[in-house]
C-alpha positions as CSV (number, residue, x, y, z in Angstrom):
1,X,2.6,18.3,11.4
2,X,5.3,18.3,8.7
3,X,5.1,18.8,5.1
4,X,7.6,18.7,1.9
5,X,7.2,19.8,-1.4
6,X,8.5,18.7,-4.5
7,X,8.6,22.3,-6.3
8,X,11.9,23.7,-5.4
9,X,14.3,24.0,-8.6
10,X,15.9,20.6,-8.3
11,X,12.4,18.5,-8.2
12,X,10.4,20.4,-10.2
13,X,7.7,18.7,-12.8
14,X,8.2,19.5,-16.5
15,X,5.4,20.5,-18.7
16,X,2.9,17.5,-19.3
17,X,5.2,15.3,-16.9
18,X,4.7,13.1,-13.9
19,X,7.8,11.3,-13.9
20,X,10.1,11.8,-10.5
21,X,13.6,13.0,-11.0
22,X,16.5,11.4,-9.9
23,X,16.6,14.8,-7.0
24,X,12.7,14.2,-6.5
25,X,13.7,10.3,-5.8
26,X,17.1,11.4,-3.4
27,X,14.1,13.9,-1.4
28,X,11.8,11.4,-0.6
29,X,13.9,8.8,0.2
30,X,15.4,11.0,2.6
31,X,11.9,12.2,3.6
32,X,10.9,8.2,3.8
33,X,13.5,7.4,6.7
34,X,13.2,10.4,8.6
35,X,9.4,9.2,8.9
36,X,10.3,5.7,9.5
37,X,12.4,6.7,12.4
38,X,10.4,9.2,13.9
39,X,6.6,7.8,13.5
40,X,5.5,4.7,12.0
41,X,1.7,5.8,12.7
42,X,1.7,9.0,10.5
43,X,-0.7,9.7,7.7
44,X,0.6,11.5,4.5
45,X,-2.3,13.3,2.1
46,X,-0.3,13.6,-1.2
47,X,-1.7,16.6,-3.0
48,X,-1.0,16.8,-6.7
49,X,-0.9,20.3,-8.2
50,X,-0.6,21.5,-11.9
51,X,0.0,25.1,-13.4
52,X,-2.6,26.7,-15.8
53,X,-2.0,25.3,-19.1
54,X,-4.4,23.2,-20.2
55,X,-7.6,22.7,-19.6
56,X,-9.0,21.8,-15.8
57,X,-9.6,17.8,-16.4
58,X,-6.5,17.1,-18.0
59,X,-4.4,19.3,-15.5
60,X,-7.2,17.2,-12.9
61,X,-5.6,13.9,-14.1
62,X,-1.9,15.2,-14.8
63,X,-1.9,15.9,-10.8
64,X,-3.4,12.9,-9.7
65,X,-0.7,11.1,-11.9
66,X,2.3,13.2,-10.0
67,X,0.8,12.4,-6.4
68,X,0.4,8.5,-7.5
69,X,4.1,8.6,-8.3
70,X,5.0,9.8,-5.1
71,X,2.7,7.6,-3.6
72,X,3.9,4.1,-5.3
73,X,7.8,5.9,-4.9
74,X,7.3,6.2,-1.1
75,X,5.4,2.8,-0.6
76,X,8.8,1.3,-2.5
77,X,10.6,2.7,0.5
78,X,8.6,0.9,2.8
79,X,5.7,3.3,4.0
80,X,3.0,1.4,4.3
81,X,0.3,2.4,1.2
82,X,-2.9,2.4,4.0
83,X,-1.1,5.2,5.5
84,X,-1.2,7.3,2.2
85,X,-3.7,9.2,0.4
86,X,-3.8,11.0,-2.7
87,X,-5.7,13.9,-4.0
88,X,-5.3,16.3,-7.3
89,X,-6.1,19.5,-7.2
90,X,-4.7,20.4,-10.4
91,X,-4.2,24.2,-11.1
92,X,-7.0,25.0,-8.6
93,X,-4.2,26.1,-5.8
94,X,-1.4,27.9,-7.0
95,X,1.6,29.3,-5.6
96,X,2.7,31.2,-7.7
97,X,0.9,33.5,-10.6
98,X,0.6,31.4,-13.5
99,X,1.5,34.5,-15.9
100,X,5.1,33.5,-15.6
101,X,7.7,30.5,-16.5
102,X,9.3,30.9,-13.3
103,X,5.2,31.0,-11.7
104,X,4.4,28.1,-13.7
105,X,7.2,26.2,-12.6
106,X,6.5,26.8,-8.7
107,X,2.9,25.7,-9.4
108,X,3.9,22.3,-10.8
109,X,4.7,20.2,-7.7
110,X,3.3,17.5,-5.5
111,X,2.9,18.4,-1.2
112,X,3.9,15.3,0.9
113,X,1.7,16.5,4.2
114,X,2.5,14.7,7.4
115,X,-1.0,14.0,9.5
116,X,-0.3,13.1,13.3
């Protein structure tokens, strides 16, 4: 099992955003065809997260909104959508302590997780 996550410094997820950067795109394109040529019968669980601001059902929806984009991004790439799931979980798993710019920033990501 393999993951990646979009919450380094190049690919992270303004405020309020879901939008993938043009380094979140270059990632999982690369992340794409390393699965393609490794395992076609992987399933990835695309976990949307948010940091604190806000309240829970918009920061609910917000992640949902990130993971879709991944989703539809990596199903343009050829990975095959029944093979993908998504899930929010908003700000309910940080990384990072919200108290922070920097811990915000680290909490606003999406995690591709590669299932065998």
């Amino acid at each position: 099992m393999f993951s990646l996550v979009l919450s380094d410094d190049a690919v992270k997820f303004p405020v309020n955003r879901h939008e993938l950067s043009k380094e979140a795109q270059a990632k999982l394109m690369e992340f794409a065809e390393k699965l393609k040529g490794e395992n076609k019968n992987v399933y990835l669980e695309i976990q949307g997260h948010t940091d604190s601001s806000g309240d829970k059902e918009y920061n609910y929806k917000l992640g949902e909104e990130r993971a879709e984009a991944v989703r539809r991004f990596l199903s343009k790439e050829g990975i095959a959508l029944n093979r993908m799931s998504t899930i929010s979980y908003g700000e309910d798993e940080p990384v990072s302590k919200n108290t922070s710019r920097k811990g915000r920033a680290q909490n606003r990501r999406v995690v591709v997780v590669v299932l065998a």
